[in-house]
N, C-alpha and C positions, 0 to 999 in steps of 0.2 A: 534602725541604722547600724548601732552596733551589731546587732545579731548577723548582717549584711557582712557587717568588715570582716567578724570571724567565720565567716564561712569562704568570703573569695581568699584570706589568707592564707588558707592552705596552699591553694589554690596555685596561689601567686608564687608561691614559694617552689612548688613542686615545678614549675614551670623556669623561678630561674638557677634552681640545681640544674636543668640539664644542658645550660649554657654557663655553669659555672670551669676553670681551669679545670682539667683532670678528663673533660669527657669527651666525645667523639665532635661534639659542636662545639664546646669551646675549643678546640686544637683549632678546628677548622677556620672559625672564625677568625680566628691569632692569627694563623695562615695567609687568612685575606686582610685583615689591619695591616701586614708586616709588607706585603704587596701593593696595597693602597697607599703606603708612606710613598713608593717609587712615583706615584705620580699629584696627589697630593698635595699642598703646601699646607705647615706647622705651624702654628702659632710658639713661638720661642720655648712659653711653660709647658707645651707638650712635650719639646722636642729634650727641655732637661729633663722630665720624665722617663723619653726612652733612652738619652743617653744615660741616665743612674741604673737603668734596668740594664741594659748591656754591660755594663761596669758589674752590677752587685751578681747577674748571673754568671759571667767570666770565673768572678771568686768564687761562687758556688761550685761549679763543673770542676777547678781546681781541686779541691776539699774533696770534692768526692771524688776524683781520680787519687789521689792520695792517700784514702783510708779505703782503696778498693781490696780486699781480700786477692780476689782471681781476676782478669782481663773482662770472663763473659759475666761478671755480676755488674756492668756496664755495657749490656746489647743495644741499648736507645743510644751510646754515643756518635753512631756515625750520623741520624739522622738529628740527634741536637747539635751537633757541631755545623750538618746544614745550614740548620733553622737560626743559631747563633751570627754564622756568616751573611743569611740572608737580611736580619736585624742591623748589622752593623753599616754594610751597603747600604741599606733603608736608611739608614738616618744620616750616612755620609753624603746623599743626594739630598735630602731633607735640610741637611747642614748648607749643602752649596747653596741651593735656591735660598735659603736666609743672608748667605754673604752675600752675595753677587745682585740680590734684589736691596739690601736695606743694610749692606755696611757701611755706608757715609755716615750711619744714625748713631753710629759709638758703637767701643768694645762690647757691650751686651744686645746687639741689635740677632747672634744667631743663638740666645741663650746664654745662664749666668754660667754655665758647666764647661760651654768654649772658652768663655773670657775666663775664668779660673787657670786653667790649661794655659790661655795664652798668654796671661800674665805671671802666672806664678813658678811653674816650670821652665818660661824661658827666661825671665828675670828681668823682664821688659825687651831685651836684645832679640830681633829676630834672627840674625846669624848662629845665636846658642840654641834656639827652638830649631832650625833646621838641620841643625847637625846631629841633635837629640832626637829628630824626626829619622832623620839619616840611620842614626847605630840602629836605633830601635826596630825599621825595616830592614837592616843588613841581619842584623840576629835574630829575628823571628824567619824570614823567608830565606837562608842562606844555610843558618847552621837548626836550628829548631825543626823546621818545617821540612829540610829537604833530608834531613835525619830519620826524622819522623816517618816519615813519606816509604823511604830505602826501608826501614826497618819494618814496617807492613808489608811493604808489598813481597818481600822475602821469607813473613811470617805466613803470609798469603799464602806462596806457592808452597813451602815444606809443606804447610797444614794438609793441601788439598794433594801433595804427593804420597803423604802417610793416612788417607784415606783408605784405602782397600786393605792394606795392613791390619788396620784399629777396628776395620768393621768384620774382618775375618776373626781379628781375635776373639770379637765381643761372639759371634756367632758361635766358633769353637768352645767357647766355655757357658754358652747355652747350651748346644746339645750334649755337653760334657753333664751336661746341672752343676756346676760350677754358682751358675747365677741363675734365677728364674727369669720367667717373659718380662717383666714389670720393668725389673733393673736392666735386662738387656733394650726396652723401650727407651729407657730411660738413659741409658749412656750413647745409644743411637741420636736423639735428639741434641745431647750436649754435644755430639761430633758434628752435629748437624748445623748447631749455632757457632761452634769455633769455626769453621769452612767460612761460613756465612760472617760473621763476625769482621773475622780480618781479612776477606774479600769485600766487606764494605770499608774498612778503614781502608785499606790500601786504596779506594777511589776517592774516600775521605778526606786524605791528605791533598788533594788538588783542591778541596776549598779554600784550605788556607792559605795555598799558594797563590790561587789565584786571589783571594782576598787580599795579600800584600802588595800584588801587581796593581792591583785594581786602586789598592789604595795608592802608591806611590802615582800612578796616571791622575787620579782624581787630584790630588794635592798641587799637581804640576798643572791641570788645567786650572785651580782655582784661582792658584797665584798671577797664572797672565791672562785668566779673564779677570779677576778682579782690579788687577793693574789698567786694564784697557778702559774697562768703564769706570773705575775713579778719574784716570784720563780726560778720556773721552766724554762720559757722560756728562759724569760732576764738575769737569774742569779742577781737579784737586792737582796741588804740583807733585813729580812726582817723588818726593820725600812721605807727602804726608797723607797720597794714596797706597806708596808700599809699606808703611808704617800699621795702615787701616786693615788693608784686605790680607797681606799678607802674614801678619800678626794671628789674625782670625783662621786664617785658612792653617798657621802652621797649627794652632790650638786643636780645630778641629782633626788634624790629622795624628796629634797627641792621643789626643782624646779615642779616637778609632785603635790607635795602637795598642794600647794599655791594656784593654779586651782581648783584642788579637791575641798578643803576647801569652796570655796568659791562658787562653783556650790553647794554643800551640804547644806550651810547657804541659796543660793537661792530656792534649793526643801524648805529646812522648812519653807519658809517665805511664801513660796507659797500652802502649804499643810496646815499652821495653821492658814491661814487667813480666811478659813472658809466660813460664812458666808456674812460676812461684806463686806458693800457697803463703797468705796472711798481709796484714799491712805493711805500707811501702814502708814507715818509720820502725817499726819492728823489724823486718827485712835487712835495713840498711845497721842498725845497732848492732845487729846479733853476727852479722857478717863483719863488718866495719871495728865492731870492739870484740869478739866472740874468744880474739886471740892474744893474750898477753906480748907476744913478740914484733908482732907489725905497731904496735902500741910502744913498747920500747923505743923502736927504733928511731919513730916520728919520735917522740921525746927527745933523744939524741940530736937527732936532726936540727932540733928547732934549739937546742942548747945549746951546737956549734954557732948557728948564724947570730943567736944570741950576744956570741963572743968576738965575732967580727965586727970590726971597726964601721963606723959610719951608718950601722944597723940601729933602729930604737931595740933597746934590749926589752923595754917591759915587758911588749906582746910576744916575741917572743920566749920571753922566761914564763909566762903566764900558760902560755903554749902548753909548755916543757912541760908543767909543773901537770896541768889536764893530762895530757897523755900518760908522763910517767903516771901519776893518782891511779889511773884506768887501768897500765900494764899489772902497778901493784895486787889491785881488787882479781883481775883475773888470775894473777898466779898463786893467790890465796883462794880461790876458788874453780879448782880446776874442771870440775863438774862441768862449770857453764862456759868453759873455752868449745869455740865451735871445730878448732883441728883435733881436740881428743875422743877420742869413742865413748860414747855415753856408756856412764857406769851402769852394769845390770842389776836392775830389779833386786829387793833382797830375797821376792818368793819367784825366781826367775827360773828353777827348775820346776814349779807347780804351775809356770805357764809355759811351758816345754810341752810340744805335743806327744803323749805316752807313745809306749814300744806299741801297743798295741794298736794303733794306729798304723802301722806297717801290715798287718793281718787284715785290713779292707780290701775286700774285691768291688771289684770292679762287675758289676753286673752282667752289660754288654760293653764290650768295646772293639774300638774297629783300628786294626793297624793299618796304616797308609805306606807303602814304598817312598823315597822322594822323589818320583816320579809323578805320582799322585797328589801330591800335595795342593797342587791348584786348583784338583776337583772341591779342595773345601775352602777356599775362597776366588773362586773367580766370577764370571760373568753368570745370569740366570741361566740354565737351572741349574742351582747349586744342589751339590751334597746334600750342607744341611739345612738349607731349606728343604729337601726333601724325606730327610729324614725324619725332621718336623710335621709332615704333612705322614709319614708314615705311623706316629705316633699318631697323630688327631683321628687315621683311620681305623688302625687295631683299637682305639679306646670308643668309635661309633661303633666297631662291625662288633666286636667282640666284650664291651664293658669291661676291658681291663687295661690302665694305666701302665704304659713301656715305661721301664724303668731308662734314665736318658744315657743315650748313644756315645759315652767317648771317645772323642776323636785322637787319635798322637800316631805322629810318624814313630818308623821302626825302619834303623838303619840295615837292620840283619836281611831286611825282608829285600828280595828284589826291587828294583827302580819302579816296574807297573806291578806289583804284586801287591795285595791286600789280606790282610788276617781276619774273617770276625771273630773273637772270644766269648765264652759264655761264663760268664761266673773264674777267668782265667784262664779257660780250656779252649782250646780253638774249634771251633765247630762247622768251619768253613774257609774256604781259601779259595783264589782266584786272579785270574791277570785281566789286565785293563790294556788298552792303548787310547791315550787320552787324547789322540790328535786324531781318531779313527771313530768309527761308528760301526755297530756290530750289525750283520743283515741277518736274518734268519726265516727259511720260508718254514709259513703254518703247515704245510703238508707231513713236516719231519725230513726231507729231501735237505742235499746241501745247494745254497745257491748259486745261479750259474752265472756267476759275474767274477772277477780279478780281486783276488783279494789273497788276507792269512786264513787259511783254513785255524778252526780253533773251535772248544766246546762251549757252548752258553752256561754259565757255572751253577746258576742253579734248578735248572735240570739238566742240563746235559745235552741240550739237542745241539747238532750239527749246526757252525755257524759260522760266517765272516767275518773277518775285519775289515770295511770299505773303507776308501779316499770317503771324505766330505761331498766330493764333487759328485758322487754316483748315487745321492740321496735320492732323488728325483727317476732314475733310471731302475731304483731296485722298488720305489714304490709301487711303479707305473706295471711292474712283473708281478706285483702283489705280495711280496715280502715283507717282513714288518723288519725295521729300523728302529735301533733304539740310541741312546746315544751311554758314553761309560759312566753316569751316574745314574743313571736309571739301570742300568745294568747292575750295578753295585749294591742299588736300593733293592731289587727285585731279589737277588739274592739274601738280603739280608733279612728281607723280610719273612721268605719262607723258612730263614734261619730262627724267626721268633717264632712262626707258629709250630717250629717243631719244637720248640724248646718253650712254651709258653706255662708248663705248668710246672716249670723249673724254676722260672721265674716268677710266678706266683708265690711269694711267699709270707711267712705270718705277719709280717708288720705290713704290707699290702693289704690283706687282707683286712686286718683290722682297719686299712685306711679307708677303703673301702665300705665297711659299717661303720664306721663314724660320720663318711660324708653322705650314709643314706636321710633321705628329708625326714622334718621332726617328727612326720604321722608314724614312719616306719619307726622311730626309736623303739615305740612299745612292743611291736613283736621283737627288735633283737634283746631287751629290757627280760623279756618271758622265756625267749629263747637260750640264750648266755644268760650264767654258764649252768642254769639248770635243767639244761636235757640234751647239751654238747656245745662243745668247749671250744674255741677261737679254731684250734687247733684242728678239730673235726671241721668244721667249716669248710676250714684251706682246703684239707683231704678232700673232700667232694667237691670243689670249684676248682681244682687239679685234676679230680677224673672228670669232668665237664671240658673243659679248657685242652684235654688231650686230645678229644676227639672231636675238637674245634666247634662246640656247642658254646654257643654266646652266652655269657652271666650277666649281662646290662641287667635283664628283666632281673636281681638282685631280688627283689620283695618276693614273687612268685616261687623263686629255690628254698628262700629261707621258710615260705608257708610249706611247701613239699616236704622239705627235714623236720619242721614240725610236727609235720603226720604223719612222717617214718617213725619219727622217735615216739610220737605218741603209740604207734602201734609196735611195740618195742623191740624196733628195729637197730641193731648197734653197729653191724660193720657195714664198711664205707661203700662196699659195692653195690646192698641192699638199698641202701638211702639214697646214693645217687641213680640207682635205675628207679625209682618213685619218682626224684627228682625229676627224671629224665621224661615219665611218663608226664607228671602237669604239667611239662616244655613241649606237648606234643604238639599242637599249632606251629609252635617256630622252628622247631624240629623237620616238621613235615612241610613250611614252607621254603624252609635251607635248604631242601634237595628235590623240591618241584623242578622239570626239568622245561625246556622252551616250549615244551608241546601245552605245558600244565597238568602235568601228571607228574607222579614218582614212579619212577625207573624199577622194577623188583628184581630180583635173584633169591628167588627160595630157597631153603632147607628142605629137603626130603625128609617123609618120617621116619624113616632110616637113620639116616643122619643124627637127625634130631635124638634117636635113643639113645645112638652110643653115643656122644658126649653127653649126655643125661646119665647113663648107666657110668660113665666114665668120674664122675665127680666122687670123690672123696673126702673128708673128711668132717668136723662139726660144722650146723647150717651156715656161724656164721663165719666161716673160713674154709669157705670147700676150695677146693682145688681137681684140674682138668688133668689124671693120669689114663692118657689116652696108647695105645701100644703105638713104638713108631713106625709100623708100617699102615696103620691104619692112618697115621698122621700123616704118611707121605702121602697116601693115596690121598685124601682129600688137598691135600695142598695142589696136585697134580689136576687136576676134578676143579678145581677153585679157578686156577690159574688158564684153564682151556676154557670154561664158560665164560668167564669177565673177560678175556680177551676178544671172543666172537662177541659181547656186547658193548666192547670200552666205546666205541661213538657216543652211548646214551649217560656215559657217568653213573651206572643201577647202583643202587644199595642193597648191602645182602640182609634178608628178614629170617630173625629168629626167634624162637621164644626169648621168654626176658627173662627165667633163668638159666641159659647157657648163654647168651648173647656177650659178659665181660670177657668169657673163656674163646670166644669165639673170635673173639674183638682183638683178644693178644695173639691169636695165629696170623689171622690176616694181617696184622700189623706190621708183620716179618718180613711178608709178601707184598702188600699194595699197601702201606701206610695211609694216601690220599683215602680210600676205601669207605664209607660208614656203611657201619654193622647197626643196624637197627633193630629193637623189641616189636612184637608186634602192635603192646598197647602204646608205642609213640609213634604211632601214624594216626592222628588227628582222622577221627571220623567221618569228617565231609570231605579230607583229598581224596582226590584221582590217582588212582594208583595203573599202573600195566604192567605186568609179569613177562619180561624180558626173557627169563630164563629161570633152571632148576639146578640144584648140585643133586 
């Protein structure tokens, strides 16, 4: 049998934790006891049970609106203040059905906690209990509550008008890197709950309004139904029926007020506090005494009336004597006066941000005109939301983390005009019209609709400025329509991949083998720093990275450097054409074309000898001294074959070693261009030979 008891005890227990206070079934439960009062009848000992519970929780809700730090470290207030209101109603119907069925039985016939109330606070007199009943509704629903009320709902609207503000800033000093995702999640949600916060107090405050109405109606109907049926029912004269019910009913409605009151005092403490960081007693001292002079003067003050006739002088000499004490203390301690400027620090110049500090660049950053400005906070698609999304794609397409986008106006720049900057240098510019949408036909043609003629910025083709209204009309002609952040973005972004290995730099790089996974520590463990340096690294993931060959596959480059350098290979061009070859797969799938083939443009073996013959100098620094009419000619030769093939996008194929050399002429001429070896064309692609130089 015991073995039995300890076994269902667990049992027993785990089952009634999940009806204990605190969980989703006991709220609920509470919910429906609080609703079931409404119709219900009490037995009197229950009824002083929920009256001391609404009493002792009032004080609680008080207390902790009072030692609240900030407004939102109390988010559950609008729905306890509900739940409070709906408790107090509960047992003011609870309270009527005890008077009105069973007060001829004596003062404790609705509870000992009414007859307390009704006896002791009005001092037997029912005239002093109703007038006590009287101020107490006039102050809580008059000045508390409609205070209260006006001061949410005020709180309410600023909150929800400095919304797009607070959330553009937060955004701007994301893409700034100001702050990472975490903390900008994280200040999003706090703006989320202030909106939310004091858009439910401001409905809040109608509980307690109606709660005082409600009470003041309840109390009026208790008094002349319970007059009627001492009357009527009981035959009592009517002396010692309004002595009965009336007495009871004024107690009960004491008794509802006291709670009331004091939940009301906590909405306002909790709605006026605002702004302000720390406790409301803290708060009130540091303001209130912070100042030797407003301290003085009250002393003064209270010394004159002192000296007036017909005044008790104690309190106020007692007064006097507090304040002056206080004005003393702060002018002996001027430190802690809150009108004087806090003294600085004694190592106040060692937390001084250095000169050098002024020497940070700025990686990228993007000037805005003030015409522009709305592009980075207005409605979707924002700027930098998409700036964001441009970063999450150069770090899929290409494995290298964008360093983040600052954003700031520049009043110098034109109203639609924009800067990008690289490292401080501008490396692009362009105008926007922000109430306009740019059209542009795929053909390369200009469109034939009404608009500003103007260039697409980053590349240049022929383009419009449309109405809004002509979206629909340049779609249906086959145009593409973009709108001025995508346009912004599209420029900026081919601003990064021309300038991507510029921006690749060593503490990148190094951030980048750090966050390779733990398996890979060991080759960079073997690899750094004894057979090439952080430094060398960068060098070949910079000539990778110029000619828009993706470095995610990170483990595969670093095994390639290893077997360059093992085969003791030392400069950067030798290593990254290895490199380049064990990228051959992804290499050769990067410029598969739709047919599923790669595109060719051969080298002749012509060609191919004199820059062969042309190379000069030790193997591992040759250099391309080519005569320059030889170099014009092939430029000329380049530039007429890739143009009768540009449809297919060809890659020009050369050996691998003249292909760097080869790689810096074309660069001049077609940048977009890849110059390919012939050992990185992966073995089983389809290749077609487009054409010959």
């Amino acid at each position: 049998m015991a073995e039995d008891v300890a076994t269902l005890l667990p049992l027993w227990s785990a089952r009634l934790r999940a009806y204990a206070p605190g969980t989703d079934v006991g709220l609920a439960l509470g919910v429906v006891a609080l609703l079931s009062v409404l119709v219900l009848p009490l037995p009197p000992f229950v009824l002083d049970v929920g009256l001391a519970l609404s009493i002792t929780a009032a004080v609680l809700v008080l207390m902790v609106a009072l030692f609240l730090r900030r407004p939102l470290d109390f988010t559950s207030f609008p729905t306890l203040l509900l739940l409070t209101t709906l408790l107090r109603l509960s047992l003011n119907v609870a309270t009527t059905r005890l008077i009105l069925s069973r007060g001829s039985e004596g003062p404790t016939a609705a509870g000992h906690v009414v007859a307390a109330f009704g006896g002791f606070l009005m001092g037997g007199d029912v005239m002093i209990g109703l007038i006590l009943f009287a101020i107490l509704l006039v102050v809580n629903f008059m000045v508390i509550t409609k205070g209260s009320g006006r001061i949410a709902e005020v709180a309410a609207r600023f909150t929800l008008d400095a919304m797009p503000g607070k959330q553009m800033a937060i955004d701007a000093e994301l893409s700034s890197g100001a702050i990472d995702d975490k903390t900008a999640r994280r200040r999003r949600r706090e703006l989320e709950q202030e909106a939310g916060f004091y858009g439910a107090m401001d409905g809040a405050a109608k509980f307690v309004r109606g709660d005082a109405i409600a009470a003041l109606l309840i109390t009026s109907i208790n008094i002349a139904g319970g007059l009627a049926i001492g009357l009527l029912r009981h035959g009592m004269p009517l002396a010692q029926a309004a002595a009965t019910f009336t007495t009871l009913t004024v107690g009960d409605g004491l008794v509802s007020q006291l709670p009331a009151l004091l939940v009301s005092t906590a909405a306002g403490i909790v709605v006026t506090k605002g702004s302000s960081e720390g406790r409301a007693d803290t708060a009130l001292l540091l303001q209130l005494g912070g100042s030797p002079k407003p301290l003085a003067i009250a002393a003064g003050a209270a010394g004159v009336l002192a000296a007036m006739p017909g005044l008790p002088a104690l309190p106020f000499l007692a007064l006097a004597g507090l304040a002056g004490g206080g004005a003393w203390l702060r002018h002996k301690h001027p430190a802690a006066s809150a009108d004087a400027p806090p003294a600085p620090p004694a190592n106040a110049a060692a937390r001084e941000p250095p000169i050098a500090e002024a020497l940070r660049l700025d990686m990228i950053r993007l000037e805005l005109g003030y015409g522009l400005l709305a592009l980075a906070g207005g409605d979707t698609p924002r700027l930098t939301e998409q700036i964001k999304a441009l970063r999450r794609a150069i770090a899929t397409e290409m494995g290298f983390v964008l360093p983040p986008v600052r954003i700031q106006d520049n009043m110098q720049l034109g109203a639609d005009t924009y800067s990008v900057r690289v490292k401080e240098i501008e490396a692009g510019r362009g105008e926007l019209r922000p109430t306009h949408l740019l059209a542009m036909d795929p053909q390369g043609g200009l469109p034939d609709l009404p608009g500003e003629r103007t260039s697409e910025p980053a590349f240049g083709l022929p383009a419009l400025w449309i109405d809004p209204a002509q979206r629909e009309a340049a779609s249906l002609r086959g145009y593409t329509v973009v709108d001025p952040p995508s346009v912004l973005t599209t420029h900026l972004t081919e601003i990064v991949r021309q300038t991507m290995a510029e921006l690749l730099s060593f503490a990148e790089t190094q951030k980048l083998l750090d966050e390779l996974p733990r398996e890979q520590q060991k080759l960079v463990a073997e690899l750094i720093p004894t057979q090439i340096s952080v430094g060398g690294v960068q060098r070949v993931l910079q000539a990778l990275v110029a000619e828009r060959v993706s470095i995610r596959d990170l483990p595969t480059i670093l095994e390639g450097i290893q077997e360059a350098c093992a085969a003791q290979a030392r400069a950067v061009p030798a290593i990254a054409g290895h490199v380049r070859a064990r990228l051959a797969r992804q290499i050769s799938d990067a410029h598969t074309g739709a047919g599923g083939y790669i595109p060719l443009i051969t080298l002749s073996p012509d060609w191919e000898a004199a820059f062969a013959e042309a190379l000069t100098g030790p193997p591992e620094d040759r250099q391309l001294a080519l005569a320059p009419s030889r170099l014009s000619e092939f430029m000329q030769r380049f530039r007429a074959v890739f143009d009768t093939a540009a449809a297919e996008s060809p890659v020009l194929l050369t050996s691998g070693a003249i292909r760097p050399h080869v790689r810096a002429i074309v660069e001049r001429i077609r940048p977009a261009t890849a110059v390919l070896a012939q050992a990185e064309i992966f073995p089983r692609a389809r290749i077609r030979t487009v054409g010959s130089i």
